[in-house]
N, C-alpha and C positions, 0 to 999 in steps of 0.2 A: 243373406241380404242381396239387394237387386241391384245390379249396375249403375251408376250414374252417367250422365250427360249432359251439356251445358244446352237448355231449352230456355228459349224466348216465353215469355208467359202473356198471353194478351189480354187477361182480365185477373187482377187479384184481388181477392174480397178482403180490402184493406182496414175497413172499417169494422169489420168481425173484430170478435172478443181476441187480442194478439196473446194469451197465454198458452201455456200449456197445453189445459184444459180447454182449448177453442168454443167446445159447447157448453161445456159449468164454470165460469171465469171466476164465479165465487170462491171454488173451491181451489181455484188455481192461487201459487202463491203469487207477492206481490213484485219480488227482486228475485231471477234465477240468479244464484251466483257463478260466476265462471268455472268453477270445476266442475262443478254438475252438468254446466252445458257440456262442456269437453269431454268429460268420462263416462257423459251416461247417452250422449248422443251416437248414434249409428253411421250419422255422417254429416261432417262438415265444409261447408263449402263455402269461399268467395263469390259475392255476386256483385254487378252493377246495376245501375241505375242512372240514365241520361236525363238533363231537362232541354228544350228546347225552344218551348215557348214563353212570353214577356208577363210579368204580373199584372194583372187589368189595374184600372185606376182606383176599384171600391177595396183596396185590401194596401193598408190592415183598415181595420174599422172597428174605432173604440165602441160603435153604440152597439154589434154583433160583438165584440170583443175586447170588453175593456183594458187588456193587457197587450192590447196588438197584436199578439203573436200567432193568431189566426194566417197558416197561408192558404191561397186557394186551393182548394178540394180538389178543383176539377185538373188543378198542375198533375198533383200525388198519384191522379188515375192516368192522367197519360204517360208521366215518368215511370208508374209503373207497368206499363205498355212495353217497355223496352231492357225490362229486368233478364236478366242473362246470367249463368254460371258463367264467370272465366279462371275458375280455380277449384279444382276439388282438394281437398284437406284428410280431409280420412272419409276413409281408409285411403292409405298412402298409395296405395297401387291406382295407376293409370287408366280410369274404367268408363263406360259409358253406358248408357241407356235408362237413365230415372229421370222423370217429372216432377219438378218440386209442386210440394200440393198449395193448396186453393190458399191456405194462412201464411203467408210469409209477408213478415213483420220487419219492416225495415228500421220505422219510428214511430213514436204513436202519432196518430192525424195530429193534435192541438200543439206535439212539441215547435217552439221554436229553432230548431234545428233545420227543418226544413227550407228557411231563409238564406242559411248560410250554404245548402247542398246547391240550391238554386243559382245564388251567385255563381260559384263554382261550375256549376254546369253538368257533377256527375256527382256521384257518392257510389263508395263501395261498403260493402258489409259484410262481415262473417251470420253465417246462416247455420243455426245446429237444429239438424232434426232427427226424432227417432223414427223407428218405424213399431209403427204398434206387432200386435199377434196378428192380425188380417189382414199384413203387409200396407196396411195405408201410412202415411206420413204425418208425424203432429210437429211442429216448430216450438222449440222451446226457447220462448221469451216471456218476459218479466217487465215491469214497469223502467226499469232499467234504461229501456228504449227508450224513454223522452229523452234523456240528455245527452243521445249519441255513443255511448259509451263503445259498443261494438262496431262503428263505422268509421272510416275515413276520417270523419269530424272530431274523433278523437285526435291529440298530439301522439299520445303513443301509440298509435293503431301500428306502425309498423313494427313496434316489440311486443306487441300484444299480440300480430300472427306470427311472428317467430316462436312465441311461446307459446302457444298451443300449435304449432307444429312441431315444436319439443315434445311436446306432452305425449301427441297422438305415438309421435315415435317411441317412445318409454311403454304405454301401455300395449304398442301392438308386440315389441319383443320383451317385453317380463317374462312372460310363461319362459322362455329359452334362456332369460338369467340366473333367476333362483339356482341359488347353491354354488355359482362360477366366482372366479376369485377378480374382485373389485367390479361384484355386480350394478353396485347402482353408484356406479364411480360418473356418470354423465350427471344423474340428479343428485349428486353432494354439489355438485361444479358448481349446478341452478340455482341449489339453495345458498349459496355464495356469489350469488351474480347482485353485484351492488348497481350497476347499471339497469337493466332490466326484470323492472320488483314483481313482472308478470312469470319471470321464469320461479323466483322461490317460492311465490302463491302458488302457483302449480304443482310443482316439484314436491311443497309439504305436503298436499289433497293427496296425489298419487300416492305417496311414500304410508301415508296413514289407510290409503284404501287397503296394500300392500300388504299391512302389519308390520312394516318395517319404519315403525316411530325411533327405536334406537338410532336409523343414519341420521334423522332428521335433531335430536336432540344432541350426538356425537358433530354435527357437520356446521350448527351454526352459532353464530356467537350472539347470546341472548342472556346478558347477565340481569333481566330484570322475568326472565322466563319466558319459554315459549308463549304463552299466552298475550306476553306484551309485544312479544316481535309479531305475531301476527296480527296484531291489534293495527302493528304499523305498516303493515305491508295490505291491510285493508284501507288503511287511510292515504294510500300513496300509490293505489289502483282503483278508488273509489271509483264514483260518475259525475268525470269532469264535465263543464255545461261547455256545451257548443257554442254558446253565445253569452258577452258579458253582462249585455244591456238590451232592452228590446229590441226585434227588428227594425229595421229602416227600409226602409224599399228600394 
């Protein structure tokens, strides 16, 4: 894998297909879910996003947008003028030198979320990308993106990067726990963290990629089955909406 570094980006083709699949968006799914970003991505990073300039007076505009939630296009291109790493994630080590590629997907253009980044002034986001076989970069996002779910505008965004910075740390030292006594004594902890439902979502994905479903069924308390505790820990990391009611300007 190739170094990273926190690079400015002066043009991102925002409006491209934000899956997976950047060029078959058909075949891309429609919700990556969190584990999958985390464990199958090469490297994850923190990024921002500044606004700077006022909304014109034509937005929102019911007769272009009868939901209002249209914000300007031309905001989205210059906020993303100013896109930055200020955090790399995994790989945990201290690295430099990668350009994030051309798809990075912050929200989809029509989400109303972008009203509330605006207010605000900045928005940060978690970024998972792989790197293909011909070392290029593809972003893996899901529709997911409209309601904010992985940025700043989220309420839990701040236990939601604690927990995939758990995560990264679990998968980079497995290979050196297998067979050590109270190996996955960190992710029993997760899967018992009632405070933070991002760390036992985690913690069960890893533990199953593992094969070690035994700690996950020994470690938590689910007297209606695993199936319904996860059931709950999906609906209590869902994609909360950025906004309760339409924009207002």
């Amino acid at each position: 894998m190739r170094p990273i570094h926190a690079a400015v980006i002066a043009a991102v083709l925002l409006f491209a297909a934000p899956l997976r699949a950047a060029e078959d968006s058909a075949s891309a799914p429609e919700i990556f879910p969190l584990a999958a970003k985390v464990f199958d991505a090469d490297y994850v990073v923190e990024v921002e996003l500044l606004f700077g300039k006022p909304v014109g007076t034509m937005y929102p505009s019911t007769s272009d947008d009868p939901r209002n939630w249209q914000f300007p296009p031309s905001l989205i291109r210059e906020a993303m003028k100013t896109l930055k790493i200020v955090r790399n994630i995994k790989p945990s080590a201290s690295l430099t030198g990668l350009f994030l590629p051309g798809y990075v997907h912050i929200l989809n253009p029509d989400s109303p979320c972008w009203w509330e980044a605006h207010r605000i002034g900045r928005i940060h986001a978690l970024i998972f990308l792989h790197e293909k076989p011909d070392g290029t970069l593809e972003h893996l996002a899901g529709t997911e993106a409209e309601w904010g779910q992985y940025c700043s505008l989220n309420p839990e965004y701040n236990n939601l990067v604690a927990a995939v910075q758990a995560a990264v740390r679990w998968q980079e030292t497995a290979p050196r726990k297998k067979g050590t006594r109270d190996a996955w004594k960190e992710e029993r902890a997760a899967l018992q963290d009632a405070a933070n439902p991002y760390l036992p979502l985690l913690a069960d994905a890893f533990l199953e990629r593992a094969g070690a479903m035994d700690v996950v069924t020994g470690s938590i308390d689910a007297p209606d089955g695993v199936d319904a505790w996860r059931q709950d820990l999906l609906l209590r990391t869902g994609h909360p909406s950025c906004v309760k009611e339409r924009p207002v300007k």
